[in-house]
Every structure is written in C-alpha cells, then in structure tokens.
C-alpha positions as CSV (number, residue, x, y, z in Angstrom):
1,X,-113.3,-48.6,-34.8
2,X,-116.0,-47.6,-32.5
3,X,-113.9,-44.8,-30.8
4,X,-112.9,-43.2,-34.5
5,X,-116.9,-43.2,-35.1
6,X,-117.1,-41.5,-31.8
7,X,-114.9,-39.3,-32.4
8,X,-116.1,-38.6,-35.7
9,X,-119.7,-38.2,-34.8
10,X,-118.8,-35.6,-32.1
11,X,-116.6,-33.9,-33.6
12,X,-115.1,-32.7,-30.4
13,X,-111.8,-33.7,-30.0
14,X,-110.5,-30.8,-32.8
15,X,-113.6,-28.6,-31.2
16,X,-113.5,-28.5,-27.3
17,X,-110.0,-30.2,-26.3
18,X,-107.3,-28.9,-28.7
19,X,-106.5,-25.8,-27.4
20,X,-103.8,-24.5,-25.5
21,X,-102.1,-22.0,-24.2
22,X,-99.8,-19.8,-26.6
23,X,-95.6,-19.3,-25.7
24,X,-96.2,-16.7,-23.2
25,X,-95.1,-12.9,-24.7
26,X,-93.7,-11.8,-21.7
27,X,-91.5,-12.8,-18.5
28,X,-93.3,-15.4,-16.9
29,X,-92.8,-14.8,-13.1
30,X,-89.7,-16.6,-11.7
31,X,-89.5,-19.8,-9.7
32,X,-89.0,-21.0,-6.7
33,X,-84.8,-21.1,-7.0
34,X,-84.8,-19.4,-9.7
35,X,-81.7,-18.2,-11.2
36,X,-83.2,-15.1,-12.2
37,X,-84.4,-13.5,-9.6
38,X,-82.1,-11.5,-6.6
39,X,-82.5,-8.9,-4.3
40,X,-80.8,-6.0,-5.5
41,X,-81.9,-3.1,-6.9
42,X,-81.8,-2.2,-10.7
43,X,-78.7,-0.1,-10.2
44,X,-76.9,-3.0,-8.6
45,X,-78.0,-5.7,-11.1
46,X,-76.6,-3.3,-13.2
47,X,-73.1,-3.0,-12.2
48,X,-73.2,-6.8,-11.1
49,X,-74.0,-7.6,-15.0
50,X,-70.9,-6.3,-15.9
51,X,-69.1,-7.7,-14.1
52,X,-70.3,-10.5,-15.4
53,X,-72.9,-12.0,-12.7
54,X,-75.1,-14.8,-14.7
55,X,-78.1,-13.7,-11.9
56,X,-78.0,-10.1,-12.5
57,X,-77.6,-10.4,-16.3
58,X,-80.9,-12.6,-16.3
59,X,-82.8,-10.4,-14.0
60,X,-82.0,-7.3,-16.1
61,X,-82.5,-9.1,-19.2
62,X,-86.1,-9.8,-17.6
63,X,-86.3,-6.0,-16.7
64,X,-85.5,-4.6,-20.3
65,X,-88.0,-7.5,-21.7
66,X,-90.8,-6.2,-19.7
67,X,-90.1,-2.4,-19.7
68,X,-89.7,-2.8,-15.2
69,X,-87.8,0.0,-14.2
70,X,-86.7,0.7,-17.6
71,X,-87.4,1.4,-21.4
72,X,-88.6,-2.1,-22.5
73,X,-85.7,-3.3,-25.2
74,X,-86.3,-6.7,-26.7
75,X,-82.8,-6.4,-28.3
76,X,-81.2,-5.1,-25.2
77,X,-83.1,-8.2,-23.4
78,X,-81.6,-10.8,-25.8
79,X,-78.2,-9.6,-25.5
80,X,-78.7,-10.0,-21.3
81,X,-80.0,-13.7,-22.0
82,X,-77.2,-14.6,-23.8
83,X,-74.8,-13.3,-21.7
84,X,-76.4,-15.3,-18.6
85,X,-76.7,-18.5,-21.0
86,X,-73.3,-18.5,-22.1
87,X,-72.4,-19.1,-19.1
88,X,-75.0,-21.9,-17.7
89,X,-78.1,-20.1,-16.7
90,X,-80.5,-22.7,-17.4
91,X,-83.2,-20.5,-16.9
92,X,-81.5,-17.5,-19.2
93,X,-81.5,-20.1,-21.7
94,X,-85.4,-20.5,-21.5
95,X,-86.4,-17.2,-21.6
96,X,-83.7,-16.4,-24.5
97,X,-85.6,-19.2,-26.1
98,X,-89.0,-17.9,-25.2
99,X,-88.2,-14.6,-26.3
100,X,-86.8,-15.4,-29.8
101,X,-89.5,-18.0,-30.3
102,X,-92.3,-15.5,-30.7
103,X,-89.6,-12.1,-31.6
104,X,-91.0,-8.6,-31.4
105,X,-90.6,-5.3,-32.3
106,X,-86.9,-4.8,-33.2
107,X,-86.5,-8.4,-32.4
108,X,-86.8,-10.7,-35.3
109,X,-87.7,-14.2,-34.2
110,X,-85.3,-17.1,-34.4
111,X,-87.8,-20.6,-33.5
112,X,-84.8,-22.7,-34.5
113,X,-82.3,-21.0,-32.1
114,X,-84.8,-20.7,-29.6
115,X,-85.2,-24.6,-29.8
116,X,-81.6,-25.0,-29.2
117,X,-82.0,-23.0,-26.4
118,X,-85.0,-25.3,-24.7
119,X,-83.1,-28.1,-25.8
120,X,-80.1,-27.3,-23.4
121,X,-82.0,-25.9,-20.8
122,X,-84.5,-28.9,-21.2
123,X,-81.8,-31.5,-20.8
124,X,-80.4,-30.0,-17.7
125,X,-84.4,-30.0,-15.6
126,X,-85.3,-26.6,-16.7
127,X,-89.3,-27.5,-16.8
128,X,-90.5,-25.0,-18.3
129,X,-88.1,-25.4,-21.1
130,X,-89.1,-29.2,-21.3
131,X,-92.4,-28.2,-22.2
132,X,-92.0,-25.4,-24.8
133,X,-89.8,-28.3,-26.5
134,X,-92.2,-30.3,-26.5
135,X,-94.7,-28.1,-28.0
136,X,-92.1,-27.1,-30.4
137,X,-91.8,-31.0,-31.4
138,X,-95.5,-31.4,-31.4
139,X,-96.0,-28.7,-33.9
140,X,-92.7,-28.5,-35.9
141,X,-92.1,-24.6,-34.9
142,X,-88.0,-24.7,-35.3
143,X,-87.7,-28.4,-35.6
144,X,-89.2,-31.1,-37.3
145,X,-92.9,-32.6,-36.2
146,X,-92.2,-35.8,-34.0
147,X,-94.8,-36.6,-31.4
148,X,-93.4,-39.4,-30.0
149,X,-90.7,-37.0,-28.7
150,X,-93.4,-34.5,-27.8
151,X,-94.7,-37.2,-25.3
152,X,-91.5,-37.2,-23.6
153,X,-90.8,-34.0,-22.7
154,X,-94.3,-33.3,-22.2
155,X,-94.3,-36.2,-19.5
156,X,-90.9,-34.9,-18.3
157,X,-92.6,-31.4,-17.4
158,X,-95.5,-32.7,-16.8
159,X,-94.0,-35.4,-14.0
160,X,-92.7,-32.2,-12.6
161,X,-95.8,-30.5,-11.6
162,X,-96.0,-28.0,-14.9
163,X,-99.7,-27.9,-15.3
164,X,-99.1,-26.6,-19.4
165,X,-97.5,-29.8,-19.7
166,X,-99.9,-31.7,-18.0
167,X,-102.9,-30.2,-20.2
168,X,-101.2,-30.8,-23.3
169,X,-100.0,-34.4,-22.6
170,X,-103.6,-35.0,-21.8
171,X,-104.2,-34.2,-25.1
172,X,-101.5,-36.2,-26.8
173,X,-103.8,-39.2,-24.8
174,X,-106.8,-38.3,-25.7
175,X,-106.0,-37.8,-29.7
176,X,-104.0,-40.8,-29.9
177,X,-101.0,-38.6,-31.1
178,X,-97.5,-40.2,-30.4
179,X,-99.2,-42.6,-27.6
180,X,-102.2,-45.4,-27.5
181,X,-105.2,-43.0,-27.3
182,X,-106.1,-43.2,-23.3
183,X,-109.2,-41.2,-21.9
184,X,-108.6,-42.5,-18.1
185,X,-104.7,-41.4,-18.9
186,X,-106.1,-37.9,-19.9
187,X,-108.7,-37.7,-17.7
188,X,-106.0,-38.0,-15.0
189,X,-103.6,-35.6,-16.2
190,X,-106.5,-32.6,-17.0
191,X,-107.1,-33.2,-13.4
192,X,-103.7,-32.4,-12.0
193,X,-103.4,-29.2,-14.5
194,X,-107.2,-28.2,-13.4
195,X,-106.5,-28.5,-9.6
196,X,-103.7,-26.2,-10.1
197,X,-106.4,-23.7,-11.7
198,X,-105.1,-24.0,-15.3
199,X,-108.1,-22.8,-17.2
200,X,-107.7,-25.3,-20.7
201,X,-107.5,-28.0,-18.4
202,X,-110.7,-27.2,-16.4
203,X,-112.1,-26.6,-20.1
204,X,-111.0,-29.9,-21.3
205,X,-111.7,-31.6,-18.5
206,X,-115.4,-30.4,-18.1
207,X,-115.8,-31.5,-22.4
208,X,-114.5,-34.8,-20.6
209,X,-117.5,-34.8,-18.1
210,X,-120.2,-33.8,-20.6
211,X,-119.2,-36.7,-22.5
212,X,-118.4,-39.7,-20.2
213,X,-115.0,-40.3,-21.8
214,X,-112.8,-41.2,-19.1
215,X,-114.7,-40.2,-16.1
216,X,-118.5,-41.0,-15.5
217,X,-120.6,-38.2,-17.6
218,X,-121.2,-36.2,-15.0
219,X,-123.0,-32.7,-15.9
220,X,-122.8,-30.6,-12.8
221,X,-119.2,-31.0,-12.8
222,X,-119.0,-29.9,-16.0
223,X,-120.6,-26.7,-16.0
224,X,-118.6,-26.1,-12.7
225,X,-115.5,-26.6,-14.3
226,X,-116.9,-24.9,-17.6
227,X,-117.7,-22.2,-15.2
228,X,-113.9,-21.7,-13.4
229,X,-112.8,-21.9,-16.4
230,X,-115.0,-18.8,-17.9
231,X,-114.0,-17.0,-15.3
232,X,-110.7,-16.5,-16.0
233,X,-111.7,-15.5,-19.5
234,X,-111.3,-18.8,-21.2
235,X,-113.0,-18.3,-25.0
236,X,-113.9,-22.0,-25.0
237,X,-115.3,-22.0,-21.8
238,X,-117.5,-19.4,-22.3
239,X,-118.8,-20.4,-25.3
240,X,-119.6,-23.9,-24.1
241,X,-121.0,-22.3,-21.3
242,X,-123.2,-20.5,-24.0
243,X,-123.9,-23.4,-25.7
244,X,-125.1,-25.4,-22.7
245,X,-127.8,-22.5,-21.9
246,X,-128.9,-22.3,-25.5
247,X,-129.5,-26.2,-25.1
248,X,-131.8,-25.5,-21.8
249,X,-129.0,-27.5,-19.7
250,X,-127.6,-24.3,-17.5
251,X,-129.2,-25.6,-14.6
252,X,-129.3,-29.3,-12.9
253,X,-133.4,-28.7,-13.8
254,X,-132.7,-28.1,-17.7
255,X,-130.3,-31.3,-17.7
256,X,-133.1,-33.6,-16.6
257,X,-134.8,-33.1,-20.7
258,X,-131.4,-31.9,-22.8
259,X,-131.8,-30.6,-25.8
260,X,-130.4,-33.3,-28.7
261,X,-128.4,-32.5,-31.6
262,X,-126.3,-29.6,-29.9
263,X,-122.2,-30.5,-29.3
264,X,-119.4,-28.7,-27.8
265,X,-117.4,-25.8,-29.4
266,X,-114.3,-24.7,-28.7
C-alpha cells in the first residue's frame, strides 16, 4: 500500500520511466556473426542472391532497405528477407519482421506476420528478435497483451547483453507489470543498459537516483546521468534536466535548499 501511494503521489513511474525506444525504421548495424553481413561487393551479392545464397540475399535485402548502393525499395527489401528466411536466416527473419512491423512507403505493414517472424527467429537465440517479441507481447502490436511472456523474452535478450531489453525489463520491475514490482531488480538492470550508453536507461536510471528507489538518492549522479543522457538528444532527459534548473538544483550548491513541489517529467 505504501509503494501504490508513492507511486501515486509522484506520479513518475508513467512520467520519467516509461519510455523506450521505438522498432528501429531502418537496418540496424549487423552483429558480430552475423548472417547478414559478407565481403563482397554489391555486384557479387547480387549474382550470389540468385543463386540462391541466404547471406547475400540478406545483405542486399539490407542494401535495397536503406537505399546503400542502390534505389531504396522496401518491397524489393521484403522479397530479399524472405528469400534468406525461407531458408533459415535467423537474422533475415528479424529484419523481415522489423521491416513489416512498422511498413513504409509501398510496403504496407503486417505486425502479425512480423511477429511470426520474431517468434522463429526468437526461439532459435536471435536477440534482437527476442526483444522486439517481447515488446510486441508487452503491448499487443500483432499478438495478444501478455506480460508475463513479455518478461521472458525480455530476460532472454536482456541475459544476453541487449541493453533495449535490459531497459525495458527494468521497467516491467519497476511497474510491477508481469513480475513482483522490484526497484533493486530495476535498478540493476538500468545499470547494465546505461553502462552500455543506452540513453532511456541512463534517463531512467538518473529518475531512480533523484528518488532513492532502489539505489541511495543520490543527486549528483542523477544529473550526470540526466546529463549523458541529454546529450545524445534524449527528450526526457533534457527536459528533466530543465526541470531540475527551474527548481534551483543544477548545481551540487542549488541541491543543498531544493525547491519543493516540482517532480520529474518525461
């Protein structure tokens, strides 16, 4: 009861620590053993595609997605991704997902085949894919709302380094959504996504700070992190950043007589 009258009175769990980042619009860059990424040139993944080279096919797809090398083609893109997920590609099978989830000029979007397509890739380590399924499941894009399945393919992605993951499982702990609300738990996880310079979890994580939930309140780290975070153009950031100054608490000086009343905004 206490903690829902905290969480009332604040108001900041819907304000400061609820966003996150969007399905990403274009290719994200490949990882390390990826299988869609080579060394050949255009021409070559060309030829190689036809003949039928799951690689080539996904590294073209990713070349007509984002217009490198060649007139950008959502269609033409799709049509690449399935041709590389047909025959295993987990990673094809993410982007094909990623790509359909969102759509796009003359690609209309599909968020229930582009679960499908997270799902297979998802159940065969694909992390990324693990994560946009569990932010599918979290907010019923494609798929029925279940947040106790959320959790685990959050955790899944987020056990695997994904700092996305690790921001929004955070939040699934510090909400109380599909787990026991845990602020340690959160605390913990923001951590990992900020060190990796995530800029929602360096937001969250400073809204963490200024309050005292989960760590000790601690108000130089949280401007610092506020700060980081601002700097890679974080709205939330900066506006808490704003609202900090506005409450005479931009400096360790200011913090020593805060101004009442004021709370954090997303």
């Amino acid at each position: 009861m206490q903690d829902k009258a905290r969480l009332k009175r604040i108001g900041m769990v819907s304000a400061v620590l609820v966003a996150i980042a969007p399905a990403a619009a274009i290719a994200q860059s490949p990882a390390p053993g990826s299988r869609c990424q080579n060394d050949q040139s255009p021409g070559e993944n060309s030829v190689l595609a036809s003949k039928g080279n799951d690689i080539a096919q996904c590294v073209l797809g990713t070349a007509y997605e984002t217009g490198n090398g060649v007139k950008r083609d959502l269609r033409r893109a799709a049509e690449l991704y399935q041709q590389s997920a047909n025959k295993g590609n987990v990673d094809a099978q993410y982007r094909l997902g990623r790509l359909l989830e969102v759509g796009g000029e003359n690609l209309p979007a599909d968020p229930a085949f582009a679960v499908s397509m997270y799902q297979t890739a998802a159940r065969y380590g694909q992390i990324e894919a693990q994560y946009r399924l569990g932010y599918a499941l979290q907010h019923g894009l494609g798929i029925e709302k279940n947040a106790d399945q959320a959790v685990i393919w959050y955790r899944r992605a987020a056990e695997n380094g994904l700092a996305d993951a690790q921001n929004s499982l955070a939040l699934m702990y510090l909400t109380g959504n599909g787990v026991s609300r845990n602020y340690k738990e959160a605390a913990r996880l923001l951590k990992q996504a900020a060190d990796q310079g995530n800029d929602w979890a360096q937001n969250n994580l400073a809204g963490l700070y200024e309050l005292g939930w989960g760590v000790p309140k601690d108000m130089k780290e949280a401007r610092r992190l506020y700060a980081a975070a601002a700097a890679k153009d974080n709205p939330g950031a900066k506006r808490n950043l704003e609202r900090l100054a506005a409450m005479g608490q931009g400096s360790d000086q200011a913090h020593r007589s805060p101004t009442a009343g004021a709370q954090p905004q997303p």
